[in-house]
C-alpha positions, 0 to 999 in steps of 0.5 A: 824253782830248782833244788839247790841239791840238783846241781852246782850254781856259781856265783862269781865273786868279781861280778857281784863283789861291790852288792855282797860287800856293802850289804850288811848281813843282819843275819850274819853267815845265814844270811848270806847262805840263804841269799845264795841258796835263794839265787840258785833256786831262782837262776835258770841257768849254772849261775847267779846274776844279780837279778836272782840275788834279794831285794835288799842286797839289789836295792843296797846296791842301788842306792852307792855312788858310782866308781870311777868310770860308771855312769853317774845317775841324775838326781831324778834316778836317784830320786827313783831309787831311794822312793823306791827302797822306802816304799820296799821298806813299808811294804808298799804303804804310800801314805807311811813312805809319804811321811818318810819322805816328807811329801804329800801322798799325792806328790809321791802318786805323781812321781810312781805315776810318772816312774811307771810311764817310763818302763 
């Protein structure tokens, strides 16, 4: 990782706009200050992509309804996103996400075993 002090990031506002809007800060403007300051460490390059900005703002993001003219996911992708953010929610705890989710733990093994064969 880089300084932030060693040059100059960008982080544009039209690209990430929806992500930085719909987080809900709990740690008001420091947090959004450690969020930027984290994406500029972590960039290679003079700009933020979402992909450097937190786990939580991008898993936030992940979880809206499309606007008008995105690709609207199928249940299942949708399915695979909240299963995913709870599972981040407990720190990784399969049984306590199981009980989240209302499903066995084998039924949640299936459907992470069946999400790691498609990447």
């Amino acid at each position: 990782m880089r300084s932030i002090t060693s040059s100059v990031c960008f982080l544009n506002p039209l690209k990430h706009s929806e992500a930085l809007q719909r987080y809900n800060y709990p740690g008001n403007v420091r947090e959004l200050e450690n969020i930027i300051a984290r994406g500029c460490a972590v960039s290679s390059g003079d700009s933020i992509e979402l992909s450097h900005l937190s786990e939580n703002l991008r898993l936030q993001n992940g979880t809206t309804l499309p606007g008008k003219g995105e690709k609207i996911p199928t249940l299942e992708e949708q399915e695979e996103i909240y299963i995913r953010w709870v599972l981040s929610e407990l720190d990784g705890n399969q049984t306590a996400a199981a009980t989240v989710l209302g499903i066995n733990r084998s039924s949640l093994w299936r459907k992470l075993k069946t999400y790691q064969e498609k990447e």
